[in-house]
C-alpha positions as CSV (number, residue, x, y, z in Angstrom):
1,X,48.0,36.8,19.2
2,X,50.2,34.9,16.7
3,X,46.6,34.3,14.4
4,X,46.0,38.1,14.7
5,X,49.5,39.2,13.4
6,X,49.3,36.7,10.6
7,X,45.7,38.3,10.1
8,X,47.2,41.8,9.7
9,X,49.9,40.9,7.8
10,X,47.7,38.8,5.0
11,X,45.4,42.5,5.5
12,X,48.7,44.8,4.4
13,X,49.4,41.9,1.7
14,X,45.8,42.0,0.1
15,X,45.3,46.1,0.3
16,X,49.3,46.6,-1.0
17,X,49.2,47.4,-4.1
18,X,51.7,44.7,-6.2
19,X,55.0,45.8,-7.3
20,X,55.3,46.5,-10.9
21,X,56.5,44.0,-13.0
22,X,58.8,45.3,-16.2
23,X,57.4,47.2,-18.9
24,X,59.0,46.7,-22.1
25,X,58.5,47.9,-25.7
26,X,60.1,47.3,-28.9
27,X,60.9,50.0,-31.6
28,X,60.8,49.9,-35.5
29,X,63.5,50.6,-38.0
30,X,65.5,54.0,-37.6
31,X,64.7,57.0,-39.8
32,X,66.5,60.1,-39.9
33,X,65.5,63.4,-38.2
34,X,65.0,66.5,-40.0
35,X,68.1,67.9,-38.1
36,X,71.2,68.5,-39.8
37,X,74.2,69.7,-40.2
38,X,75.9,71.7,-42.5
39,X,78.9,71.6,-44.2
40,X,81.5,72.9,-47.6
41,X,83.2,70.2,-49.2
42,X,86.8,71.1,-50.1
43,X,88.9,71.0,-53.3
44,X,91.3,68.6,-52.8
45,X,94.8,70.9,-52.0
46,X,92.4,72.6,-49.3
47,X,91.4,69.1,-48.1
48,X,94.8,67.8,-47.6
49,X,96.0,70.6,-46.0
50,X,93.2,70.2,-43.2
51,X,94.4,66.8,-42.7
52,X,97.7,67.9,-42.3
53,X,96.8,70.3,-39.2
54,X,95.3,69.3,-35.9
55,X,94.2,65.7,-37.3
56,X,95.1,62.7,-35.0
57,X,97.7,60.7,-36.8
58,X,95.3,58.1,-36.2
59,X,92.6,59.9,-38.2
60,X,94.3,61.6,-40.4
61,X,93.2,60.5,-44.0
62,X,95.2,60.1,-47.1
63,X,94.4,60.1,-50.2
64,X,96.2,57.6,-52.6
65,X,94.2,57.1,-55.3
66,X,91.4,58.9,-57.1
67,X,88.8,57.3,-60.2
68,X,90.1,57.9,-63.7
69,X,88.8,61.2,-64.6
70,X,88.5,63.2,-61.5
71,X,89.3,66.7,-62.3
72,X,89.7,69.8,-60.3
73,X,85.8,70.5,-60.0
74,X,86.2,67.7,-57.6
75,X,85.1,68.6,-54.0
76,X,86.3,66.3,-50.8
77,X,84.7,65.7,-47.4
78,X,84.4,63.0,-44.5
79,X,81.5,61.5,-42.5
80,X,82.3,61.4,-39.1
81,X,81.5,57.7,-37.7
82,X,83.9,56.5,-35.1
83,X,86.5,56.9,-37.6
84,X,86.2,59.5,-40.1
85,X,85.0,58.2,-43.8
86,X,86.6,60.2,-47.2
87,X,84.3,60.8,-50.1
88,X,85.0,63.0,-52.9
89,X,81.9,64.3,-55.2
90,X,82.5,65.1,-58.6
91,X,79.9,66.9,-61.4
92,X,79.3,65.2,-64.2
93,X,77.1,65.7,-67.3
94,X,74.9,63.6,-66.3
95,X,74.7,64.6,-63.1
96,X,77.1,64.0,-59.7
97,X,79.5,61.6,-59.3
98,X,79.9,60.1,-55.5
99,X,82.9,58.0,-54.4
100,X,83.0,57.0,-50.6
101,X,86.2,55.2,-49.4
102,X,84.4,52.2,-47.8
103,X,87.2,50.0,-47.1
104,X,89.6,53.6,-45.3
105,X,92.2,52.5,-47.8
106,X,92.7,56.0,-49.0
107,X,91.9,54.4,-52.3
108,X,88.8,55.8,-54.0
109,X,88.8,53.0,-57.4
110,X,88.5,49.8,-55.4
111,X,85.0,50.6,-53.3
112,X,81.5,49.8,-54.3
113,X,79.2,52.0,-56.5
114,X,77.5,54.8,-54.7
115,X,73.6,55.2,-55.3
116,X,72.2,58.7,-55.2
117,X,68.5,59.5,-55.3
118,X,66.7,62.7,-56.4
119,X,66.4,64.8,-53.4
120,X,64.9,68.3,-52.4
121,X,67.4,70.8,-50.7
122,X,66.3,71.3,-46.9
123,X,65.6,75.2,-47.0
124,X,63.6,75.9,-50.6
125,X,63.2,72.4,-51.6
126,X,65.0,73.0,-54.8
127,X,66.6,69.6,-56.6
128,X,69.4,68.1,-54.8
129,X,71.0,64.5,-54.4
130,X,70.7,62.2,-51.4
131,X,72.8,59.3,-50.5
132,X,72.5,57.4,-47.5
133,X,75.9,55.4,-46.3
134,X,75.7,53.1,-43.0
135,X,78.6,52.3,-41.4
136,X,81.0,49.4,-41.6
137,X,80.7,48.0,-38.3
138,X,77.3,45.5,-37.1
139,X,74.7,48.0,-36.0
140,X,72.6,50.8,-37.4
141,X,74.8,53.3,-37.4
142,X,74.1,55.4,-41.1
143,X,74.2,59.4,-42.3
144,X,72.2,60.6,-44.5
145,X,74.0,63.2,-47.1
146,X,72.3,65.7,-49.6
147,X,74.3,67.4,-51.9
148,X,73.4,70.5,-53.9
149,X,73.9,70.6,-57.7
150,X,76.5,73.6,-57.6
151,X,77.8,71.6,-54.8
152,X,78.1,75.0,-52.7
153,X,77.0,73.1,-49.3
154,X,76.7,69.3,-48.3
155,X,74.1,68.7,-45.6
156,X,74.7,65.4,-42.8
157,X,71.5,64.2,-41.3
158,X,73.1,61.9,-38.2
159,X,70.6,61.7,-36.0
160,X,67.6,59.3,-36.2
161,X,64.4,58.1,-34.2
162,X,63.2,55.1,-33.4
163,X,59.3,54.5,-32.9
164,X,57.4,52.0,-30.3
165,X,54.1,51.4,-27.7
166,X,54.3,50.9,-24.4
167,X,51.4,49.2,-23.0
168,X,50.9,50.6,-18.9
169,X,47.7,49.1,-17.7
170,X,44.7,49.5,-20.3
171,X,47.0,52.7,-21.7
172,X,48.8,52.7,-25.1
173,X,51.8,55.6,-25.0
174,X,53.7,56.2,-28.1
175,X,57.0,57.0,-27.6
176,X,60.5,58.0,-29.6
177,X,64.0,57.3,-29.0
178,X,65.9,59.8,-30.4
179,X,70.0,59.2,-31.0
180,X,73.4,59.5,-33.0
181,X,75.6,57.4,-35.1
182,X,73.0,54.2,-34.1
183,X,73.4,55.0,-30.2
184,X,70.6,55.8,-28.4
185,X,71.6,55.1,-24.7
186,X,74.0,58.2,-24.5
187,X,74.1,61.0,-21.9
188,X,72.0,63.6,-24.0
189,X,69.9,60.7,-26.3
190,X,66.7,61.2,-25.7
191,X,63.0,59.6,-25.0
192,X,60.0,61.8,-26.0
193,X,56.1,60.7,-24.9
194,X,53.0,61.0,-26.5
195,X,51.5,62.1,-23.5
196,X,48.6,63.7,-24.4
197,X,47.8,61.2,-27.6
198,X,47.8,63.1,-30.3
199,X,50.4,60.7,-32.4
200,X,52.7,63.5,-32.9
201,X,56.5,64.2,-31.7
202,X,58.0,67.4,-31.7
203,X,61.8,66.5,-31.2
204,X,63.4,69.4,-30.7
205,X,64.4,70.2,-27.3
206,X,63.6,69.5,-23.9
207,X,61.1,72.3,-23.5
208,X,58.1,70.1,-24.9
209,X,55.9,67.9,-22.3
210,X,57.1,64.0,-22.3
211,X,60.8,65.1,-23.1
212,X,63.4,63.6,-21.2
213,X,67.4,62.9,-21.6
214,X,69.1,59.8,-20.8
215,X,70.8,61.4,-18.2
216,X,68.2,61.8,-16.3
217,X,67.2,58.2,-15.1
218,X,63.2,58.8,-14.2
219,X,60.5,59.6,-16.0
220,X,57.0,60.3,-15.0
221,X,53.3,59.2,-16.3
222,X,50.1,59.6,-14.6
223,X,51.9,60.7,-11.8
224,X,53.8,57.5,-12.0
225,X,57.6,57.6,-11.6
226,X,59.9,55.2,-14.0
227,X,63.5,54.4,-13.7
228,X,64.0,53.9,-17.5
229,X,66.4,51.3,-19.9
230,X,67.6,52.4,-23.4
231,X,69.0,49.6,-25.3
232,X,72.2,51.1,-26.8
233,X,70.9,50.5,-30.2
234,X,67.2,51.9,-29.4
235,X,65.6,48.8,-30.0
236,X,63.7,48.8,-27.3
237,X,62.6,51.1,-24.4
238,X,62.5,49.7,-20.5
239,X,60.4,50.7,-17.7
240,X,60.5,49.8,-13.7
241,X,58.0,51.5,-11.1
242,X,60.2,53.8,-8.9
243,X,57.9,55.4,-6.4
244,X,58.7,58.7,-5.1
245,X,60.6,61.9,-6.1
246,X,58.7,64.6,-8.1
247,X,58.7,65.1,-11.3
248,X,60.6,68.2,-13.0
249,X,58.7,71.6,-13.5
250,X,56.8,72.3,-17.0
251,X,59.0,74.8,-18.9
252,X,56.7,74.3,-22.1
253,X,55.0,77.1,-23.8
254,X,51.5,77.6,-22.4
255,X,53.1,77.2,-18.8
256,X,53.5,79.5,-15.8
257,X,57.4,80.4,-15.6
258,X,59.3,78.0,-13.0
259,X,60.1,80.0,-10.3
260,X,64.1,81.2,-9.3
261,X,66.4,83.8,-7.9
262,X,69.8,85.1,-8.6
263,X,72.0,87.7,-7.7
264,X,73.1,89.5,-10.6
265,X,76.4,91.1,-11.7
266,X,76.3,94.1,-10.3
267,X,75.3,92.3,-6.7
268,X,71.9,93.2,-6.6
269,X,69.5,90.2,-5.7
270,X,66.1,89.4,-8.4
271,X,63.7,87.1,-8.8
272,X,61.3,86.3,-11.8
273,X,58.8,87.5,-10.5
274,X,60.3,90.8,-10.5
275,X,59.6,90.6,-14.1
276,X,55.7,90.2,-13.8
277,X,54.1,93.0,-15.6
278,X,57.0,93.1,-18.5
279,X,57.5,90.8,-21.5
280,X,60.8,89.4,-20.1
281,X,63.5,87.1,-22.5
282,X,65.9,85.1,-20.7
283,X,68.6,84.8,-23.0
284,X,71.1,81.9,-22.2
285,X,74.7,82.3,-23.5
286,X,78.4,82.0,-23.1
287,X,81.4,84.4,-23.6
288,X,83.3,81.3,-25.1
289,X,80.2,81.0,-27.5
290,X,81.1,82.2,-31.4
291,X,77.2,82.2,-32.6
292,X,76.1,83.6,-29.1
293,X,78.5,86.6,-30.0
294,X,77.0,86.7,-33.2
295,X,73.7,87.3,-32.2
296,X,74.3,90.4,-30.1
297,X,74.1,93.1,-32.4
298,X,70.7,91.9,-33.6
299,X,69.7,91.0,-29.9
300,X,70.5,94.5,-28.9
301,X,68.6,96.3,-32.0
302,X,65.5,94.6,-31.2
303,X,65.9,95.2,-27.0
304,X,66.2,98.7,-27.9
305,X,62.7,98.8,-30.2
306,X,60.9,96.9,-28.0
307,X,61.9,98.3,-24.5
308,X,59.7,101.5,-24.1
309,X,57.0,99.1,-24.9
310,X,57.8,96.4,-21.8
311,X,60.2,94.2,-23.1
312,X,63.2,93.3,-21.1
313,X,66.2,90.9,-20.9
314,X,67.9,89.1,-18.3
315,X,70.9,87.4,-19.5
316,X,72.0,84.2,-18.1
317,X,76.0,83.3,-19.2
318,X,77.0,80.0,-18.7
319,X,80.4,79.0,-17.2
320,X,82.1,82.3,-18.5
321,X,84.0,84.7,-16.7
322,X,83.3,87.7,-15.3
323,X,85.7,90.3,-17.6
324,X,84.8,88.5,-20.1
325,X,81.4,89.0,-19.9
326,X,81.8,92.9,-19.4
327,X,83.8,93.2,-22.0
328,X,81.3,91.9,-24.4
329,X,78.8,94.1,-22.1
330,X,80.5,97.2,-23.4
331,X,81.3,96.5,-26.7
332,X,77.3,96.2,-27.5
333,X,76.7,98.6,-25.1
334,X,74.3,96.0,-23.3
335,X,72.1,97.7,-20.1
336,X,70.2,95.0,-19.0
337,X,71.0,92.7,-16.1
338,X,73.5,89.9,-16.2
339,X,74.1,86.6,-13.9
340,X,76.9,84.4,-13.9
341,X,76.5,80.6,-13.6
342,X,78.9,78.0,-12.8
343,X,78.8,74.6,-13.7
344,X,75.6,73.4,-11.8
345,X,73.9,75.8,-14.2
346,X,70.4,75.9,-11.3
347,X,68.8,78.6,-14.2
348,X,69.6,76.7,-17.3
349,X,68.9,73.2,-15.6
350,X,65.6,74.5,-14.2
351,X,64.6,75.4,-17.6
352,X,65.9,72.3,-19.3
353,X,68.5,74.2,-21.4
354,X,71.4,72.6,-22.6
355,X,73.0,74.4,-25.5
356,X,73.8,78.2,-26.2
357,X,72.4,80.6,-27.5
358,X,68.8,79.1,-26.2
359,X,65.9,81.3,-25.3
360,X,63.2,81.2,-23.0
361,X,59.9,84.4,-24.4
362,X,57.7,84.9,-21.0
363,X,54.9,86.9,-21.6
364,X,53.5,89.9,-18.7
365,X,51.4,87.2,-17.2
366,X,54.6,85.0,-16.2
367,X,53.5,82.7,-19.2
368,X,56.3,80.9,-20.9
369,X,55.2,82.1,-24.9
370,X,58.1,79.9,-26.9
371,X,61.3,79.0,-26.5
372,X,64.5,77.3,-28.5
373,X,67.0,78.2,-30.3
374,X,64.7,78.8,-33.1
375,X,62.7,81.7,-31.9
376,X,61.7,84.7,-34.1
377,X,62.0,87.2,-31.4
378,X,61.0,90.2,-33.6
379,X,57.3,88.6,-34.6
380,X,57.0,87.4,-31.1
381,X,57.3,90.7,-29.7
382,X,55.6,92.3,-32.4
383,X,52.8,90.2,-31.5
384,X,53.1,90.5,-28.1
385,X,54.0,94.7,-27.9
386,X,54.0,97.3,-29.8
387,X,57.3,98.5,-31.6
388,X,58.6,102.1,-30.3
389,X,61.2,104.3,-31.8
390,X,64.4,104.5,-29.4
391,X,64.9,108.4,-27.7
392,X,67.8,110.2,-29.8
């Protein structure tokens, strides 16, 4: 009896399969996303006077000194590493003139030279000047700065990617860790997967296949589940075998429509699929939100061309209240149906949405068209329906 039970247990041992060992992959060098954000530098009086107001004492900035020469053309700004960096750009004849207090001295004469590159501007490629400044601490912290000639806006490229292999098996996956400021293990940094090989990334969202935030601890390949390690500097990527749990629904273009209820507003329970048959945009939002207001007015216009023709709208608002809400409601005399979600956010989370105003185009077929923040809603639905002219 004792042979036989060591028999079965060498059996089990042989047809287990073995426990995964670590899978790890190093990255290259960062480079800097096409993602930005933009910005006016200040003359100098408006400048201070933004320091002076709802700065920390702690990062407030001074300015004692200023290069020989600097006149009131002069514009003023700050990078914004872990503690806030002046420079102050100044045209010249010859072109612009960058100073970038290095040393937080407040002291813009004792720093070294700034080098600035011919650039092209991010929205009509027109000539423009790029400097790239990495911060002081060890690490690979850096922002990338374009200025335009007329200095009218300055545009800070913070976020970067770092590239790598991982080798599963007799399968090479490229991957991208995507982060800020040189920190790529951060609750929203991300890792995207070349799942289907093509070489290419699209890092834009969580609404493409192989997309995945730091927060969320698994990831899945070849139906394989992953607990995941991003070194805090993204120079490498770690993966363990975790078996079990499934793997989240596709939200992707091409891809049916996850399913969900909700109880709107007005009580009255809905599903999706109360939407089959219509061209249906759920429109993610918050009554808190300044750029989510903004887009209303234009929202409406095109809800009202489009609706005779099948379009509709159900409007998700994030952690906002409920007078609120209505309120906005009537002042854009808005018809279509509203739902309220707490902080769980089960709607947004099930569609991967984590900023606002997002948008999620599904087709009369239940198929997800595009999505983002991004979306040209008007050619969408123009290719999707055909205009009407709203009733008098």
């Amino acid at each position: 009896m004792r042979r036989l039970a060591w028999s079965c247990s060498l059996l089990a041992l042989v047809l287990s399969p073995p426990v995964s060992a670590e899978i790890r992959a190093t990255t290259g060098e960062p480079e800097f996303l096409d993602s930005f954000t933009p910005t006016r530098p200040m003359a100098k009086m408006t400048f201070e006077d933004s320091q002076s107001r709802g700065t920390d004492d702690a990062k407030r900035i001074v300015i004692r000194r200023l290069p020989d020469g600097t006149t009131d053309a002069a514009r003023f700004g700050t990078l914004q590493f872990e503690t806030p960096l002046l420079y102050v750009v100044e045209p010249g004849d010859d072109g612009l003139e960058v100073y970038v207090d290095r040393n937080r001295d407040g002291d813009l004469t004792n720093d070294p030279a700034v080098e600035l590159t011919p650039a092209k501007g991010p929205f009509d490629g027109a000539e423009a000047s790029v400097m790239v400044v990495p911060e002081l601490r060890p690490g690979t912290a850096s922002i990338k700065v374009i200025f335009l000639p007329d200095l009218s806006m300055v545009y800070l490229y913070q976020t970067q990617t770092r590239k790598g292999t991982l080798e599963i098996g007799d399968r090479s996956i490229e991957f991208a860790l995507q982060g800020r400021l040189g920190v790529y293990n951060e609750t929203y940094s991300r890792i995207y997967l070349d799942v289907d090989g093509d070489g290419e990334f699209q890092q834009h969202g969580l609404g493409v296949e192989g997309a995945y935030e730091v927060s969320e601890e698994h990831l899945f390949l070849d139906d394989q589940r992953y607990s995941f390690h991003v070194a805090r500097d993204g120079s490498s990527l770690t993966l363990t075998a975790a078996p079990g749990g499934e793997p989240p629904p596709a939200v992707w273009p091409g891809k049916p429509a996850a399913k969900f209820s909700f109880v709107d507003m007005a009580g009255d329970p809905g599903t999706i699929d109360d939407y089959k048959g219509k061209t249906v945009l759920l429109y993610f939002w918050g009554s808190w939100c300044g750029p989510c207001i903004h887009t209303m007015p234009d929202l409406a216009k095109t809800y009202r061309e489009f609706h005779a023709g099948g379009f509709e709208v159900l409007a998700i608002a994030k952690q906002s209240p409920a007078d609120d809400v209505r309120a906005i409601m009537v002042e854009h005399d808005l018809d279509w149906r509203h739902v309220l979600e707490d902080e769980s956010n089960p709607i947004a989370s099930l569609y991967r949405i984590r900023g606002v105003p997002n948008y999620v185009l599904i087709d009369a077929e239940g198929t997800i068209v595009e999505r983002g923040r991004g979306i040209d809603l008007g050619q969408e639905l123009t290719e999707l329906l055909a205009p009407q002219t709203p009733a008098d």
